[in-house]
C-alpha positions in Angstrom: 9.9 13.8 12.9 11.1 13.3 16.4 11.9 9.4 15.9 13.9 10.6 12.6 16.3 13.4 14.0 17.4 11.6 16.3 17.2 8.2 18.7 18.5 4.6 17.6 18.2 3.1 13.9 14.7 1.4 14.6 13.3 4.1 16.0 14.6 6.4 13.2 13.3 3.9 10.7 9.8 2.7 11.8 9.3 6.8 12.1 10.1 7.0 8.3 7.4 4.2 7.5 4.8 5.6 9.6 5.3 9.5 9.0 5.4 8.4 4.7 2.2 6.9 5.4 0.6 9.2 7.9 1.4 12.3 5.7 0.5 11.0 2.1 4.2 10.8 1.5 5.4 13.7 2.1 8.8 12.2 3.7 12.0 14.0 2.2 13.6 11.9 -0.2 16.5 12.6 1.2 16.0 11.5 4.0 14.6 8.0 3.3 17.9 8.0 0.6 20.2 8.9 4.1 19.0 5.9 6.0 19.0 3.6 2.7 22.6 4.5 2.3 23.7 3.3 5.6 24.7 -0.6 6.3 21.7 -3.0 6.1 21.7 -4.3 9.5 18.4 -5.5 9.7 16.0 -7.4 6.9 13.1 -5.3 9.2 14.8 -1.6 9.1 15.4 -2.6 5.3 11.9 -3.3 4.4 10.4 -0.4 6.5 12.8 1.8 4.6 11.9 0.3 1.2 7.7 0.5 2.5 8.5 4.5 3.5 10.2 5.2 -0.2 7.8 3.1 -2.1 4.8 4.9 -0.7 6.4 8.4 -0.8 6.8 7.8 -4.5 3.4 6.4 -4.4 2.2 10.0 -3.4 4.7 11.9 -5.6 2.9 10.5 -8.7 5.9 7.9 -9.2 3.7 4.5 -9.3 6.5 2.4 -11.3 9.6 3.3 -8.6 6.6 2.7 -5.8 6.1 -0.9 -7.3 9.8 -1.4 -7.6 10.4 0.0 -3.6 7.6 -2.2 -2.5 8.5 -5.5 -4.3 12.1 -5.2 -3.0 10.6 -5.0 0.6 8.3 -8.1 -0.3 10.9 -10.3 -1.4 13.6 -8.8 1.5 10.6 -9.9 4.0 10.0 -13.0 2.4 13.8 -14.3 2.1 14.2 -12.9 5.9 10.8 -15.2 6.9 9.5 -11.6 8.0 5.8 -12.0 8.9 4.0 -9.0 11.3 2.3 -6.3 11.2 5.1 -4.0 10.0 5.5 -5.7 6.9 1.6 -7.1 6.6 0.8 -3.3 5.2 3.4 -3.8 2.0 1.2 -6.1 0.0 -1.7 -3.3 0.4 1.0 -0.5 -0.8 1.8 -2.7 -3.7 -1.6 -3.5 -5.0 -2.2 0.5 -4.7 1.3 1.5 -6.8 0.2 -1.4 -9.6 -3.3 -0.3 -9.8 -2.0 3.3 -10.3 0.8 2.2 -13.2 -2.2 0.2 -15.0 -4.6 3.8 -14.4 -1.2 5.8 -16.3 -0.6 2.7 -18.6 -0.9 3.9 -22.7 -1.1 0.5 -24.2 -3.2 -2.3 -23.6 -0.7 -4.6 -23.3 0.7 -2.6 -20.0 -2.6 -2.4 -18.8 -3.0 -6.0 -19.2 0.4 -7.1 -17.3 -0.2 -4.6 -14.8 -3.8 -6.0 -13.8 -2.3 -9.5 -14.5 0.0 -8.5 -11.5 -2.4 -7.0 -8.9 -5.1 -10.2 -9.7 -1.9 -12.8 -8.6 -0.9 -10.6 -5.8 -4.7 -10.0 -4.1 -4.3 -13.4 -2.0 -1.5 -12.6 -0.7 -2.6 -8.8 0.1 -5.9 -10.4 1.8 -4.1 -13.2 3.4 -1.9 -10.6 5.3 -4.8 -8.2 6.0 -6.4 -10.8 7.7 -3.4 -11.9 9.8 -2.7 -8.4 10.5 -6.6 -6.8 10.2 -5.5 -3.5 10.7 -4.7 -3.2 7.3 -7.8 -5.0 6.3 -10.0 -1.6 5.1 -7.1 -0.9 2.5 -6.8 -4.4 1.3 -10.6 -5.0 0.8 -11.0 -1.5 -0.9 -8.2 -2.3 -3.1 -10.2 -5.6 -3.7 -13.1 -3.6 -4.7 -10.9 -1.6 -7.1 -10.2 -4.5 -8.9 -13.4 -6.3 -8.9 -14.8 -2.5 -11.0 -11.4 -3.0 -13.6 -12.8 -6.5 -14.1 -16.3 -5.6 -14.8 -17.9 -6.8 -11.5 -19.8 -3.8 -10.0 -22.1 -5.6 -7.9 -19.6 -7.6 -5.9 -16.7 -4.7 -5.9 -19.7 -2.2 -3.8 -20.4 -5.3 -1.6 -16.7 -5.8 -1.0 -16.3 -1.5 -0.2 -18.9 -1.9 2.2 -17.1 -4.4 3.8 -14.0 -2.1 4.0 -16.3 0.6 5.5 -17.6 -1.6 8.3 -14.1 -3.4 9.4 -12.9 0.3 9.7 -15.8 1.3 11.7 -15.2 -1.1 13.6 -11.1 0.0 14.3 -12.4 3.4 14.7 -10.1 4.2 11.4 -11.7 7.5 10.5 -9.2 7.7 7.8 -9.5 4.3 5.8 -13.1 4.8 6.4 -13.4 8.4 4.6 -11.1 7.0 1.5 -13.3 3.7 0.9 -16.3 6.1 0.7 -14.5 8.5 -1.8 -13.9 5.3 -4.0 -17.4 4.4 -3.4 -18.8 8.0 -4.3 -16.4 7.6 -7.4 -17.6 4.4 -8.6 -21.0 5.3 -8.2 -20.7 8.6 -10.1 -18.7 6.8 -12.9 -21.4 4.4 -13.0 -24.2 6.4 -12.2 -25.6 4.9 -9.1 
């Protein structure tokens, strides 16, 4: 909250991105709105400040303004020629917020262009991880989360285990404890 009260526009902006995602979103929209309104300076404060909204409406049960946040960021980074590790996490955020608008989806025609979308944008969302591995536990779990909407059980637990031991390995306590609640959800769902 420190970086966001006061100090210079990065530092007030990269404290957004991290605080939306540290705190399961809980970033005032106000605040995120505040810095959004202010000149775009910088294709990097921009996407930082579309990753902070997209997940805060992530976590505020808004998955269809999350997607929309997260795919401006995207294309901001990609027309800029952005590519490091504050903008590897966006792909992950994404494939989260379209997974969650196919979970809410009433038709099976939404359902089918919301998975449509997360299948085309997984190589790009693993790609990153792997540049930037510390977002490599989200990425492979959200892998995995696909993999079970496609019917492939077997390879989508192979592919959380994965996500378990690369977040072992960065001593992320937090990835680590929600790969095994997806795990422990698939396996009661499927009765493993």
């Amino acid at each position: 909250r420190i970086g966001v009260e006061g100090g210079e526009r990065h530092g007030r902006t990269f404290s957004l991105a991290v605080w939306a995602k540290a705190s399961g979103g809980a970033v005032p929209a106000d605040v995120i709105a505040a810095e959004l309104a202010l000149p775009a300076e910088d294709p990097l404060i921009t996407c930082a400040l579309f990753e902070a909204e997209g997940v805060r409406c992530l976590y505020a049960q808004e998955p269809h303004k999350a997607v929309e946040a997260l795919d401006t960021a995207l294309e901001i980074a990609r027309k800029a020629g952005i590519d490091n590790d504050w903008v590897a996490p966006i792909p992950a955020w994404l494939q989260t917020s379209l997974r969650h608008c196919d979970e809410g989806a009433t038709s099976a025609a939404d359902r089918s262009s919301w998975l449509a979308r997360a299948r085309k944008l997984m190589p790009q969302t693993l790609k990153a991880a792997r540049k930037f591995p510390t977002n490599l536990p989200h990425a492979l779990r959200e892998h995995a989360q696909l993999l079970f909407l496609d019917g492939n059980a077997q390879k989508a637990f192979q592919v959380l285990e994965q996500s378990l031991l690369v977040a072992d390995q960065q001593g992320a306590r937090y990835e680590h404890a929600l790969t095994l609640l997806a795990r422990g959800a698939h396996r009661t769902r499927l009765g493993a």
